[in-house]
C-alpha positions in Angstrom: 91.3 146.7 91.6 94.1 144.7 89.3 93.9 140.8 89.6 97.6 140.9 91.5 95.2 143.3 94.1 92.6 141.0 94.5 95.0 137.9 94.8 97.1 139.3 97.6 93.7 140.1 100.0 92.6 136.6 99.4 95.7 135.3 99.7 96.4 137.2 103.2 92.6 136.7 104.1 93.5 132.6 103.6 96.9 132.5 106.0 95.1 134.9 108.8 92.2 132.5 108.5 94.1 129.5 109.1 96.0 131.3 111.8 93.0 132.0 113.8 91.5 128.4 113.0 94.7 126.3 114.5 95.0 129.2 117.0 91.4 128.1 118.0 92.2 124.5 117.9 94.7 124.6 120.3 93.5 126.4 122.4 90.7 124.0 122.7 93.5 121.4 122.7 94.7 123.0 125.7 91.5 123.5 127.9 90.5 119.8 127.4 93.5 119.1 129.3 91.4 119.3 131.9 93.8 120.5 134.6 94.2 124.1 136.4 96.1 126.9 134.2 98.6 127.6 137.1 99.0 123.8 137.5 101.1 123.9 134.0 103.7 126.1 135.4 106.2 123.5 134.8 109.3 126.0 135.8 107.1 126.8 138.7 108.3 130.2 138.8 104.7 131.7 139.5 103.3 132.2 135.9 102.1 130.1 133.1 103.8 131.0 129.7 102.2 130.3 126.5 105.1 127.8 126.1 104.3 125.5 129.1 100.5 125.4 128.3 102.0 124.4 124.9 104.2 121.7 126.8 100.8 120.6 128.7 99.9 118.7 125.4 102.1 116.1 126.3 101.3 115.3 130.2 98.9 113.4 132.0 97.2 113.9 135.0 96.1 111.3 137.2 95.0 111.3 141.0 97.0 109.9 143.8 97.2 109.5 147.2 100.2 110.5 149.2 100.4 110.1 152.4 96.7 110.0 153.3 96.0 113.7 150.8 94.6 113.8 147.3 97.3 114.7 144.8 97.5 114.6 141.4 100.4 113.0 139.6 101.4 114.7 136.4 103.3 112.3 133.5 104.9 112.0 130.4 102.3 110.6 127.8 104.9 109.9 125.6 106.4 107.4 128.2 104.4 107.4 131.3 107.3 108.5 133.5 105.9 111.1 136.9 107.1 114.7 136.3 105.8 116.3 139.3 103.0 115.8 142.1 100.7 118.3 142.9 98.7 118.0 146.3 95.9 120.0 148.1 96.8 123.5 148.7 99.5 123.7 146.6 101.7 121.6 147.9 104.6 120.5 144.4 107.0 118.2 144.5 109.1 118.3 141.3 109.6 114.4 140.4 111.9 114.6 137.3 
């Protein structure tokens, strides 16, 4: 195999080895979130698109009490403002 050969395969075995590593990372990034998968279904419309669990980076979750029920209160890290409230059994309310 000619040195141009052998450069390309490294050099395409380098960029799909980074891929998969920040692919990985993430995707770790994204479980430690620690909230439920359909809870980042920011457009609520039933399904969680690689997008929104992208967007999920940025929000907090903390719990609340509203009216007596456990919720949790999902914010803005970037500025601590509520973007929705989430209460048992599925109960949303779309803050901002």
């Amino acid at each position: 195999m000619s040195k141009r050969g052998e450069f390309l395969i490294w050099g395409a075995s380098t960029v799909l080895a980074v891929v998969v590593i920040a692919s990985v990372l993430v995707s770790f990034a994204i479980y430690r979130q620690g909230f439920p998968w359909s809870h980042m279904d920011w457009d609520e419309n039933g399904a969680t698109s690689v997008s929104e669990a992208l967007s999920s980076l940025d929000v907090g979750r903390r719990a609340v009490t509203v009216e007596g029920a456990p919720c949790f209160e999902y914010y803005s890290l970037k500025d601590a403002m509520p973007l929705r409230v989430v209460c048992e059994g599925g109960n949303s309310d779309r803050i901002r």
